[in-house]
C-alpha positions, 0 to 999 in steps of 0.5 A: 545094160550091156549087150542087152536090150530093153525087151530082152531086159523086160522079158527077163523080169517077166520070168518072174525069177526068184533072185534074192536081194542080198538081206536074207529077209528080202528074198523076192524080187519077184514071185517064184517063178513057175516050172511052165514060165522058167521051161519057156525060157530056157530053150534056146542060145538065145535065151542063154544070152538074155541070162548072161546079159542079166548078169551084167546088167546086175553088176552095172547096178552093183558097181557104179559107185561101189567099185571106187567106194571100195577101193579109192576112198578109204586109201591116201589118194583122197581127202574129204571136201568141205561139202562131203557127206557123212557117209563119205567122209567115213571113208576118207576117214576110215571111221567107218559105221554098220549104218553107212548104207550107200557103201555097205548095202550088198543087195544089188552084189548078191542079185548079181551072185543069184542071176550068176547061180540060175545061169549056171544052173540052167545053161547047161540043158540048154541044147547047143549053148555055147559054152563061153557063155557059161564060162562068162557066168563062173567068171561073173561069180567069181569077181563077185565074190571076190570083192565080197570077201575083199570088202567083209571078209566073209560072207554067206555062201550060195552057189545054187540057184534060188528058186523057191522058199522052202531051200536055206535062206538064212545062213552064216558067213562063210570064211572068205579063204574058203570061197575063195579057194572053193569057188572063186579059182575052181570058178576061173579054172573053169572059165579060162576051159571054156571062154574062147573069145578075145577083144570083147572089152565089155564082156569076160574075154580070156584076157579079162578072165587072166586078170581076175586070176592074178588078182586074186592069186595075188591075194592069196599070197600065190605069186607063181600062179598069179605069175603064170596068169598074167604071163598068160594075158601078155602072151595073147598080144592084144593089147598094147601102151599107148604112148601119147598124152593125148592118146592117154587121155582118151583112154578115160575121158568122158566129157559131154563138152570136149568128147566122149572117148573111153578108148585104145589099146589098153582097155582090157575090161570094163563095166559099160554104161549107156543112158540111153539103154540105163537111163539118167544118171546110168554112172556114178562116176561123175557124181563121186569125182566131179560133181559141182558139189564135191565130196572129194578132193585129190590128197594133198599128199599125192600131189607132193608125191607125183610132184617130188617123184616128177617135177613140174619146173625145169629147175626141179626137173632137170635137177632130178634128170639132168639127162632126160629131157621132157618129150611134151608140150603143153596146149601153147606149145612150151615144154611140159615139166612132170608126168603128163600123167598128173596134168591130165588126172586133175584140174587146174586149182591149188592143192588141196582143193582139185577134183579129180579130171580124169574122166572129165574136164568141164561141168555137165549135169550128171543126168548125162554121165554114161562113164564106163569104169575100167577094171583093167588095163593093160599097164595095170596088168604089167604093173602087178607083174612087177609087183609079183616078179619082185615078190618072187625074186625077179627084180630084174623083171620087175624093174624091165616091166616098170620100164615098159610103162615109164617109157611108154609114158615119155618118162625117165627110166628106173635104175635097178640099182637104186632099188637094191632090195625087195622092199625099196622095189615093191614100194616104188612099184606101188607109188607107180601104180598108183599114180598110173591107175589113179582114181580107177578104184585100185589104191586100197586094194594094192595097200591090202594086198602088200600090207601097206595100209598103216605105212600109207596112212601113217601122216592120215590116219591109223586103221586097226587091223580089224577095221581092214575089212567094212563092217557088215550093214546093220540092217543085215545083221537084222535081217539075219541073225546068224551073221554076226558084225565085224569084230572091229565095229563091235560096241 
């Protein structure tokens, strides 16, 4: 859990709080709390950091295999093993069904939405809070909800805390441009007012708060808002590219045989795990990418892609780049053809049957995985200015952000004038990204945002327009009947 330790965790629960599940009818986690033990607790800063902390240890559980099913899988960087599970290879198929609970099941998202609302509701009588810590909760909120209405579209609504059975329980889904634009921004505008602090990787800093902004500007269409946000992250100075294939790696690597890293200058936030704090197995990551037995292999089609954009053989290279010559070598100290890039995200099999090797290299048991997930990155984040610049008119930029990441990444740079319109330039944008930010659960979200996804999935698989968003579990729809399914998954 992340700055939070086992007695902090354990005197939390003890509260007995009332934090919702997430299907309406599995209301309690514990029994209502009574007004003598939750007067107890909030007493003090101290108190507020063990609530704050709460919620992070909710997004842990929440995200450690949703973060990549929502947003690698269903896109063109993955295809199904010939060991997959049903339930992925409904993803990779994008045939998905209301009964696909290990990707559908919101429980564990809303916990981390009720522990937000409690936070919120009771730090500001606490005397002498600090006020980052609130801002960290609206932040906390806000990225909940906005996955939430990336992954359904709309869902049911609470922003006040629960707190006993007698308030609406059982309520409608609420539109997602509603919560979106009522509680997600004003969440964030209020967050950016009172989060002071910076270089926290594994909290809500400013930075972390401007990349969620943008984000979800970027969602809404609103570019000049989603450009002022990251003009905002940039102009922090605290992060930088790193420019090494070795530095590169360690960025993600986390191999209990050859080093567990997960660091450098470009991490702007992540989700923390620590075996010794969360237990076995505190990760998903492993599971999902490496595991002996894979569900998943890396899509042929990508491979063809990285390779055609940056061969891999001097011929092809030097064909390509006749005037840029490779600045790498490889382990044996011959010159390394292609994007350094692709060597270290997969491992050494034919095409068509490699397991992701970005996080790690070699077999271990995945009882040991403590993979953190890297939500944002600062090449990330001068990519989808790119994006943004170009959508606003600003190829120039676009094309000079791009540059910064190819030649941070020992790469041949773009020439504008081989990209002459908006179009041409958005696509190589988001060819970059998703070689950049590969296997780091950005694809799908960048396909949806840019309205890509049929162009992508063309040669893979169609996708109706109602099947965009994930259909709602069924278990939910029993549990309260005032939602009602997706259209595209109704029978």
């Amino acid at each position: 859990m992340q700055l939070n330790s086992h007695s902090a965790r354990l005197a939390w629960v003890a509260l007995g709080l009332l934090l919702f599940t997430g299907s309406c009818s599995e209301i309690l986690e514990e029994e209502p709390f009574s007004q003598t033990s939750d007067a107890q607790f909030w007493k003090n800063n101290g108190d507020v950091e063990s609530g704050v902390a709460a919620i992070y240890d909710a997004m842990q559980e929440t995200y450690r295999l949703n973060h990549y099913l929502w947003g690698e899988f269903r896109s063109d960087n993955f295809i199904a093993s010939d060991r997959v599970t049903v339930q992925y290879e409904e993803l990779v198929t994008n045939q998905l069904t209301q009964s696909n609970a290990v990707t559908l099941r919101w429980n564990s998202l809303y916990r981390m939405i009720g522990r937000a609302n409690l936070a919120i509701e009771k730090i500001p009588q606490v005397p002498g809070y600090t006020p980052g810590l609130l801002g960290q909760c609206h932040a906390l909120r806000a990225y909940a909800y906005f996955d939430a209405v990336r992954v359904w579209g709309a869902v049911p609504l609470y922003t006040e805390a629960i707190t006993n059975l007698e308030q609406d329980l059982f309520r409608p889904a609420t539109d997602g441009a509603t919560i979106l634009r009522e509680v997600v921004v004003p969440d964030l505008l209020l967050a950016e007012e009172l989060i002071t602090g910076s270089g926290d990787e594994f909290r809500f800093t400013k930075a972390a708060n401007y990349a969620l902004q943008a984000d979800v500007y970027t969602w809404l269409e609103e570019y000049e808002n989603a450009k002022v946000a990251l003009d905002k992250l940039i102009a922090l100075n605290d992060y930088s590219l790193v420019t090494t294939r070795q530095s590169w790696r360690r960025l993600f690597l986390n191999d209990l045989n050859i080093g567990q890293f997960q660091e450098g200058p470009e991490l702007i936030f992540s989700v923390r795990y620590d075996v010794l704090e969360d237990g076995g197995r505190a990760s998903g990551n492993y599971e999902l990418f490496f595991a002996g037995t894979p569900s998943f292999f890396i899509s042929p089609t990508l491979e063809r892609k990285w390779i055609e954009r940056f061969p891999t053989d001097s011929a092809g290279w030097y064909a390509k780049y006749p005037d840029f010559a490779p600045q790498t070598t490889d382990e044996f100290g011959n010159v390394l053809y292609g994007d350094w890039r692709y060597f270290e995200s997969r491992e050494d099999r034919p095409i068509g049957e490699a397991r992701p090797a970005k996080y790690a290299k070699t077999n271990f048991n995945l009882n040991d995985d403590e993979t953190n997930i890297p939500v944002y990155r600062y090449a990330g984040i001068l990519l989808l200015k790119a994006l943004v610049e170009n959508r606003l008119g600003n190829a120039e930029v676009a094309v000079e952000m791009m540059n910064e990441v190819r030649a941070a990444r020992q790469l041949p740079l773009v020439d504008g004038a081989d990209y002459p319109d908006m179009e041409s330039l958005e696509l190589l944008i988001l060819d970059e990204r998703q070689l950049e930010l590969f296997a780091e659960g950005d694809r799908w979200w960048d396909l949806r945002a840019f309205d890509r996804v049929q162009q992508a999935l063309d040669t893979i698989a169609t996708v109706p327009d109602d099947q965009l968003v994930f259909p709602i579990y069924e278990e939910h729809l029993i549990d309260n009947d005032l939602l009602m399914q997706n259209p595209g998954y109704v029978n």
